[in-house]
C-alpha positions in Angstrom: 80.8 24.0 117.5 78.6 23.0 114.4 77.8 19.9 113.1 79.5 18.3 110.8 77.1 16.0 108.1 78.2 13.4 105.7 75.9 14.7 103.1 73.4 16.8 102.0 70.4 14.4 102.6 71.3 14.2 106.6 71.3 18.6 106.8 67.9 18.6 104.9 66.3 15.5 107.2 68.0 16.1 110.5 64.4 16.3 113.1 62.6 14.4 110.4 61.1 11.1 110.0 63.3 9.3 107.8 60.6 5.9 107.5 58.3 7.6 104.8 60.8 6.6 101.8 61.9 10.1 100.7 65.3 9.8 102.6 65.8 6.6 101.5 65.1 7.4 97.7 67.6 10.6 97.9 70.3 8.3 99.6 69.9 5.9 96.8 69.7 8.1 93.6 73.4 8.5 93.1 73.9 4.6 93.0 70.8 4.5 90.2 72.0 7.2 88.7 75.1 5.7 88.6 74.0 2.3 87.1 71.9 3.8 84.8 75.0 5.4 82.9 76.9 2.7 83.0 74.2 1.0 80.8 73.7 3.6 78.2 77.5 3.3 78.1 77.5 -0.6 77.4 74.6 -0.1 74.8 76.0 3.3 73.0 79.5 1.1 72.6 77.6 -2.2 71.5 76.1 -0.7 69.1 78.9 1.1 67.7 81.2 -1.9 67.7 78.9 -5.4 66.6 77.9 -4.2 63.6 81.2 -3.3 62.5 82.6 -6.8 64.1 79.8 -9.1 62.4 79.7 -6.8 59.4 83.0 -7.7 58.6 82.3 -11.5 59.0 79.3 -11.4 56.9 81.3 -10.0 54.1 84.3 -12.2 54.4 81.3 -15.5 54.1 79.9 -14.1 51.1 83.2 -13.3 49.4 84.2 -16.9 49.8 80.8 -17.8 48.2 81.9 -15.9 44.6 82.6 -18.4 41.8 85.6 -17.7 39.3 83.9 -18.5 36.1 86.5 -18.8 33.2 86.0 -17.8 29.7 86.6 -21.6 28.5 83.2 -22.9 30.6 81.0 -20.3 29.0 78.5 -22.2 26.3 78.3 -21.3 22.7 75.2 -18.9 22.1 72.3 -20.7 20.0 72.0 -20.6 16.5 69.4 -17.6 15.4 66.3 -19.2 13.4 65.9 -17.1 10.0 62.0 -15.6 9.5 62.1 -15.3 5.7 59.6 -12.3 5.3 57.2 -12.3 1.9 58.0 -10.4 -1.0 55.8 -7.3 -1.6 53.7 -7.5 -4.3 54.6 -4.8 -7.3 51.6 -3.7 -9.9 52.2 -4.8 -12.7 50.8 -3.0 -16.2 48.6 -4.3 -18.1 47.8 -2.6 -21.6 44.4 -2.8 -22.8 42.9 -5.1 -25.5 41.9 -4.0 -28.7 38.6 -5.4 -30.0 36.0 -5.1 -32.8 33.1 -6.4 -30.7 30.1 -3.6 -29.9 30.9 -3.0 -25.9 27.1 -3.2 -23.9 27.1 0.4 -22.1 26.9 0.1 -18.2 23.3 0.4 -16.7 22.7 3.3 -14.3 22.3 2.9 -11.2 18.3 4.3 -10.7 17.6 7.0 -8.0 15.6 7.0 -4.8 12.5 8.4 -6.1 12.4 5.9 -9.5 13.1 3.0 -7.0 10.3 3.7 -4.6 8.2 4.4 -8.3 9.2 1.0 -9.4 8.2 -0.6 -6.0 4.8 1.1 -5.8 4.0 -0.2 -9.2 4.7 -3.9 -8.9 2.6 -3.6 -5.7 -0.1 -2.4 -7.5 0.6 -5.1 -9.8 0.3 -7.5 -6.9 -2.9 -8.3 -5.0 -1.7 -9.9 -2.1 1.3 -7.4 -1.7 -1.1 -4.4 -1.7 -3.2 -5.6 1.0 -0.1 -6.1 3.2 0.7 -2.3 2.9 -2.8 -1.5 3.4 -2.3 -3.4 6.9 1.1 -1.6 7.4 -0.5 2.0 6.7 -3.5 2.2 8.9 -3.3 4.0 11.5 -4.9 4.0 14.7 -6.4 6.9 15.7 -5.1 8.8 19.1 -6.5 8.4 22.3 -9.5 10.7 23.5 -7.7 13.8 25.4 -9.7 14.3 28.4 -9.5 18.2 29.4 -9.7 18.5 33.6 -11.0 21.9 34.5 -8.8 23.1 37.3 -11.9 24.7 39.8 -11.0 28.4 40.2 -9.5 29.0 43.7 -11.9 30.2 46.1 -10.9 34.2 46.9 -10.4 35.1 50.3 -13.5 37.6 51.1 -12.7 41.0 52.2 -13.3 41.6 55.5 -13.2 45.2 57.1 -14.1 45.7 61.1 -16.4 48.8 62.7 -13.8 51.2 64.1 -14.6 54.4 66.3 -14.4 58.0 64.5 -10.5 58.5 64.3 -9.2 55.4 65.5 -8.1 53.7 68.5 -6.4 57.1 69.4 -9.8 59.2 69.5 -11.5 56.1 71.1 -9.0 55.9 73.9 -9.5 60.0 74.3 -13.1 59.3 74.8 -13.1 56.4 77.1 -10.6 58.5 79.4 -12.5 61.5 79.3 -16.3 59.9 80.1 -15.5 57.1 81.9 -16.7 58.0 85.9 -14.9 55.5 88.2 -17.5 54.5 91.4 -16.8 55.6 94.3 -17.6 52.4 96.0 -15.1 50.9 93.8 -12.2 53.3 94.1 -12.7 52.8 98.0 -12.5 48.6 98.2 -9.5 49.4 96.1 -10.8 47.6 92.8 -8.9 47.5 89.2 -8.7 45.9 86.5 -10.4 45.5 83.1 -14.2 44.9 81.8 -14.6 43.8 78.1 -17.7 44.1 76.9 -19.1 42.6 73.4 -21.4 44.6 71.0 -22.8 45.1 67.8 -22.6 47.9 65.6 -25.3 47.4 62.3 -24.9 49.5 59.1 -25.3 52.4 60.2 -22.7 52.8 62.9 -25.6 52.4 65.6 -24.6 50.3 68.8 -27.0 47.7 70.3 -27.0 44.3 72.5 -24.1 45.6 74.8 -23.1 42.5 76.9 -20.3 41.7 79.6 -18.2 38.9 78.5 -15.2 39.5 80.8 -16.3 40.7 84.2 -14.6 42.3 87.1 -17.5 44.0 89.5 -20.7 44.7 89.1 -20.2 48.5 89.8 -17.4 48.1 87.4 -19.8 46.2 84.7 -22.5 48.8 84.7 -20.2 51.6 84.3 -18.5 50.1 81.6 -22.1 49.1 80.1 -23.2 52.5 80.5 -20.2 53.9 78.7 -20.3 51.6 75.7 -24.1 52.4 75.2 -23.2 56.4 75.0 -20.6 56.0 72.8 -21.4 58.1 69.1 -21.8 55.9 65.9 -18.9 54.4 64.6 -17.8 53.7 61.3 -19.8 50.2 60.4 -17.9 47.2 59.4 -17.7 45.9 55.5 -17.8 42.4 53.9 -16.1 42.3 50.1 -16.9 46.2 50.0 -20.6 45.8 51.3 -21.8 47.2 54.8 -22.6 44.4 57.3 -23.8 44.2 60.7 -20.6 43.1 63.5 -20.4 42.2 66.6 -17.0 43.7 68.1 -15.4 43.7 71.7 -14.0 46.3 73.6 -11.8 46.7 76.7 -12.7 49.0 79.3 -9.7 49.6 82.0 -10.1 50.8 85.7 -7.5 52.1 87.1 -6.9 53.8 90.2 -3.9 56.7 90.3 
């Protein structure tokens, strides 16, 4: 025979703890849920019906505030003052006299230049006034201009270095083709690279071959030995003049 269960809460927490307060909240939300209503209720209907109930009191208090005012208690208006603007004055015509006497003609007026003539001549006149333009017109002479030459900028010299007959491409052919790896030095297993630092005068001609980086010395004297065969090379130039220049070049070994 099944079970029967007074709600839903009992089915879902039948062989449950019921002491961890999710039981108790579910048994409880219909009475919150409840109560909650009830107050949106209370407030939705408040505020529909107060205003409405004080609204009308408010308005009968101020319409027993009005004052009838009767036409007998008004006061007379006071008198306007009258502004009594001037007159405008009319031209009136006046007709022109009739006389015997000789009438003096009008002077002219003189022009710029037979001002500045009159001036010049009562300051000749004048002592006093001419050496007060004398002090007026001298003019001081302007200040020395001092011309700065600007130095010419130094030009960068021209600088050219040796190269091998045909370029890196013809040197690398060469080095490949004469260099003889030692023995010795293929068997210990050594590789790597030797630069070596020369010079090459005007004429192309090598001299004062030197080891700068080393590696081994049966390494070093092959790559010595190499660098002194080498053929001339094309000598380096300074602003378009041959000069003498020392150069380095790297010499690899490298075992297949």
């Amino acid at each position: 025979m099944d079970k029967l269960y007074d709600n839903w809460n009992d089915l879902v927490f039948e062989y449950r703890h019921k002491e961890y307060g999710a039981y108790a909240l579910r048994r409880s939300y219909p009475f919150y849920l409840t109560v909650s209503t009830l107050i949106v209720l209370v407030l939705f209907v408040g505020g529909m019906v107060g205003p409405r109930m004080f609204g009308e009191k408010q308005v009968a208090e101020s319409s027993a505030i009005v004052k009838k005012v009767q036409y007998v208690d008004l006061k007379e208006a006071p008198p306007i003052d009258r502004i009594d603007l001037p007159k405008p004055a009319v031209a009136k015509y006046v007709a022109p006299k009739v006389t015997q006497e000789d009438v003096k003609p009008e002077e002219a007026v003189p022009t710029v230049d037979q001002a500045v003539a009159a001036n010049v001549e009562t300051i000749i006149e004048t002592p006093k006034a001419l050496e007060e333009v004398k002090e007026v017109i001298v003019v001081e002479p302007p200040p020395p201009v001092v011309v700065v030459e600007k130095e010419p900028e130094p030009v960068p010299d021209v600088i050219i270095d040796p190269d091998f007959p045909g370029g890196k491409k013809e040197l690398a052919k060469w080095l490949s083709k004469h260099l003889e790896y030692p023995a010795m030095a293929q068997r210990m297993g050594i590789e790597g690279r030797v630069v070596v630092e020369f010079t090459v005068d005007e004429n192309g001609k090598i001299s004062d071959a030197t080891v700068v980086e080393s590696l081994h010395k049966l390494c070093d004297n092959e790559a010595l030995r190499l660098v002194k065969s080498m053929p001339a090379w094309i000598p380096g130039e300074k602003n378009g003049v041959k000069t003498t220049t020392k150069f380095k070049q790297s010499i690899r070994f490298i075992l297949n």
